[in-house]
C-alpha positions as CSV (number, residue, x, y, z in Angstrom):
1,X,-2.7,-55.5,8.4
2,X,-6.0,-55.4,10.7
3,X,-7.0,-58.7,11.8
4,X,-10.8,-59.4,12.8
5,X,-12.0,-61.3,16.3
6,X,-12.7,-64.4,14.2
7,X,-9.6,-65.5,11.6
8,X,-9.2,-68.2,9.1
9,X,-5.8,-69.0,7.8
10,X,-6.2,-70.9,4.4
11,X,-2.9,-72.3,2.6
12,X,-2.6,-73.6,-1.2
13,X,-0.7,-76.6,-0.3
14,X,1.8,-79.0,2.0
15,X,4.2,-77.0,2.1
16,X,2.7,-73.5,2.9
17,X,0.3,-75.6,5.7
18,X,3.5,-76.9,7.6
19,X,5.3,-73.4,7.3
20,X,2.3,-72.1,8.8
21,X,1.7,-74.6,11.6
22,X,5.8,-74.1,12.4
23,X,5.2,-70.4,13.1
24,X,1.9,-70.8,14.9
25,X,2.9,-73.3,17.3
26,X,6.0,-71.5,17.8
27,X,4.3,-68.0,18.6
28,X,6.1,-66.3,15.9
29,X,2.8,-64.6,14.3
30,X,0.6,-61.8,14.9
31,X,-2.0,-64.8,15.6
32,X,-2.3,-67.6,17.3
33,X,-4.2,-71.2,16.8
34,X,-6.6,-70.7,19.1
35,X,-7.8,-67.4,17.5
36,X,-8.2,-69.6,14.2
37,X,-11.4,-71.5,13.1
38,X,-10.9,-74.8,14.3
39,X,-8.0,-73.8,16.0
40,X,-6.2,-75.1,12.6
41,X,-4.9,-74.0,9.2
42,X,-7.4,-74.9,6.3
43,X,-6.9,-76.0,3.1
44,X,-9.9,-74.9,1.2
45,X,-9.6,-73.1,-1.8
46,X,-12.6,-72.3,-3.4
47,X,-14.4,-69.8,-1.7
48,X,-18.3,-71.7,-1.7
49,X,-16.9,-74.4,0.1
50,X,-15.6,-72.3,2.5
51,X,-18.4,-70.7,2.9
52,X,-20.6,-74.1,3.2
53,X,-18.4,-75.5,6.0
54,X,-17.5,-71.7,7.9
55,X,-19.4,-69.1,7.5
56,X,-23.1,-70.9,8.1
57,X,-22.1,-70.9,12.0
58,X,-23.7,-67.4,12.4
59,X,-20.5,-64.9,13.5
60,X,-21.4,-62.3,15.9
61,X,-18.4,-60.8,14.3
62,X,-16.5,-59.9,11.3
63,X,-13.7,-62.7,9.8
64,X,-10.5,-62.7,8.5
65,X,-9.6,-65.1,6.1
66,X,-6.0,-64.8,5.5
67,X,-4.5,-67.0,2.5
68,X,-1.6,-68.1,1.9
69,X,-1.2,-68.6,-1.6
70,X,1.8,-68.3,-4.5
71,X,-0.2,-67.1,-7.5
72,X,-1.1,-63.6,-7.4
73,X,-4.5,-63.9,-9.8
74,X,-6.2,-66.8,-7.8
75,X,-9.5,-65.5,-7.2
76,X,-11.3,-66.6,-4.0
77,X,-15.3,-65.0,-4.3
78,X,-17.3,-64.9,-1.3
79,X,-21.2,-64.8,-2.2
80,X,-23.0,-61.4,-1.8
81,X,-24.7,-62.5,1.8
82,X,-21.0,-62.9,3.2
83,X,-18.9,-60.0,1.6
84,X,-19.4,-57.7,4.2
85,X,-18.8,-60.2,7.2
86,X,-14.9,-61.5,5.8
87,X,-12.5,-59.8,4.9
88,X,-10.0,-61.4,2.6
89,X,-6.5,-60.9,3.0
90,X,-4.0,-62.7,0.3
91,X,-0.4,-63.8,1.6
92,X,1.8,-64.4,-1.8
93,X,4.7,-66.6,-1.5
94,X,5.1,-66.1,-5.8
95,X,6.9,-67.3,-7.3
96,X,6.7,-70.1,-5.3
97,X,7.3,-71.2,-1.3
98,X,10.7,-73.2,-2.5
99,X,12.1,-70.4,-2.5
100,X,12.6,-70.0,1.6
101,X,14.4,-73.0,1.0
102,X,16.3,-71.9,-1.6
103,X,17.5,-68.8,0.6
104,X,18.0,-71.1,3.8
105,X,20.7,-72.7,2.0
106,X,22.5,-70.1,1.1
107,X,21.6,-70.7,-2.5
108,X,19.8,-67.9,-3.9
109,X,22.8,-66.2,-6.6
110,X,23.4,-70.0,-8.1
111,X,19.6,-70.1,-8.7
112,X,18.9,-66.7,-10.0
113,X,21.8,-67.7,-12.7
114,X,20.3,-71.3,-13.0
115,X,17.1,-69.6,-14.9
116,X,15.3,-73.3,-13.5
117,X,12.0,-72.5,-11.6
118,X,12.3,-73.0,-7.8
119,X,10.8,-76.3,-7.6
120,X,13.1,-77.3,-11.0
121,X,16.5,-76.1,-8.9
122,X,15.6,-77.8,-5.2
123,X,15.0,-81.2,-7.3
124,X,18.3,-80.7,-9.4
125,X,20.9,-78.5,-7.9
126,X,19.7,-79.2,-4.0
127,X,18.8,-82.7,-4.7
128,X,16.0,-81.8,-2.6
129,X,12.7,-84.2,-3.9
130,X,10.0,-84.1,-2.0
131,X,9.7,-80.1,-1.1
132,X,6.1,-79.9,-1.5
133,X,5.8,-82.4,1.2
134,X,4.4,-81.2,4.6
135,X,6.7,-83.6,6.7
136,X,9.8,-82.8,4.6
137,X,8.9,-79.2,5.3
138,X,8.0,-80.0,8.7
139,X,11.2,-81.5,9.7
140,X,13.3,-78.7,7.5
141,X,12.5,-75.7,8.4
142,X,11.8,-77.0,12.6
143,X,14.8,-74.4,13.1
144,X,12.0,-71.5,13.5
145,X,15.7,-69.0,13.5
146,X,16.5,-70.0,10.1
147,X,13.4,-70.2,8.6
148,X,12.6,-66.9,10.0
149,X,15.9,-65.6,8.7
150,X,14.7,-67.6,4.7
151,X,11.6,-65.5,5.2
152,X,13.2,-62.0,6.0
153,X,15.8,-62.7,2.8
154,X,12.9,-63.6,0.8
155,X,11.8,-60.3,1.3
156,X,15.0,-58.7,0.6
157,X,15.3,-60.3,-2.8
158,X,11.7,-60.7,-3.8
159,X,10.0,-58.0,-6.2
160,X,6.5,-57.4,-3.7
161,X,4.2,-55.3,-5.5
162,X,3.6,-52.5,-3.3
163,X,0.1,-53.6,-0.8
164,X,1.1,-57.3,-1.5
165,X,1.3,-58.8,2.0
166,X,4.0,-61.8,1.9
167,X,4.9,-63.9,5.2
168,X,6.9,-61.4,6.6
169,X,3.7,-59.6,7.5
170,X,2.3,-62.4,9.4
171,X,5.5,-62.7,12.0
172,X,5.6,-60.8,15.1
């Protein structure tokens, strides 16, 4: 993965934003927060916004706008005037990011027989509510060495397309 001068990290939701600021302000990534626009991760998804708030600041340099995001199809189209300064780079978390906490608990054979969705088996079999949450996540996962260890299972069990980058990528 080639990263540009200027970078923008971009997550779906809560839970992929506190992931994210875990690992940044931890040094685990290939990044860091100060090479980031605003010197924070974003949460804009749709691509003219971005545009309208970012990419009007006049760049002397190509962008990267890395996003983290658990569908694979979620389109994010730059205008013509801007395709050739950012380059887009899509981070899938599919099916979706419970599943680092399904593989920090140890839990991943009872949910691939539980045939639940990951969200469906954290709130049932984990009793585990309020995943999505960005404190929840920031206070679970503050144990970078586990989390690091959810995300390098999650590779090891997850089907990646081959060229799909996932968050093992990002890490050092």
């Amino acid at each position: 993965m080639e990263l540009s001068k200027y970078k923008a990290c971009i997550c779906e939701g809560a839970a992929e934003s506190a992931i994210i600021d875990i690992l940044l302000d931890n040094d685990l990534l290939i990044f860091s927060r100060e090479e980031l626009l605003e010197e924070s991760v974003l949460r804009c998804r749709n691509a003219k916004t971005f545009e309208e708030r970012y990419l009007r600041k006049g760049f002397d340099d190509k962008i990267s706008v890395i996003r983290i995001l658990d569908s694979r199809g979620e389109q994010f189209r730059l205008s013509k005037a801007y395709t050739h300064k950012v380059s887009v780079i899509n981070v899938v978390t599919a099916p979706e990011i419970e599943m680092l906490i399904i593989h920090r608990e140890g839990a991943y054979e009872k949910f691939k027989r539980s045939g639940k969705k990951p969200s469906d088996f954290c709130k049932a079999d984990l009793k585990m509510h309020n995943v999505k949450s960005y404190d929840f996540d920031l206070e679970y996962f503050n144990d970078t060495a586990k989390l690091v260890k959810a995300i390098k299972e999650y590779k090891r069990n997850a089907n990646i397309p081959k060229g799909e980058y996932s968050l093992i990528d990002l890490l050092k």
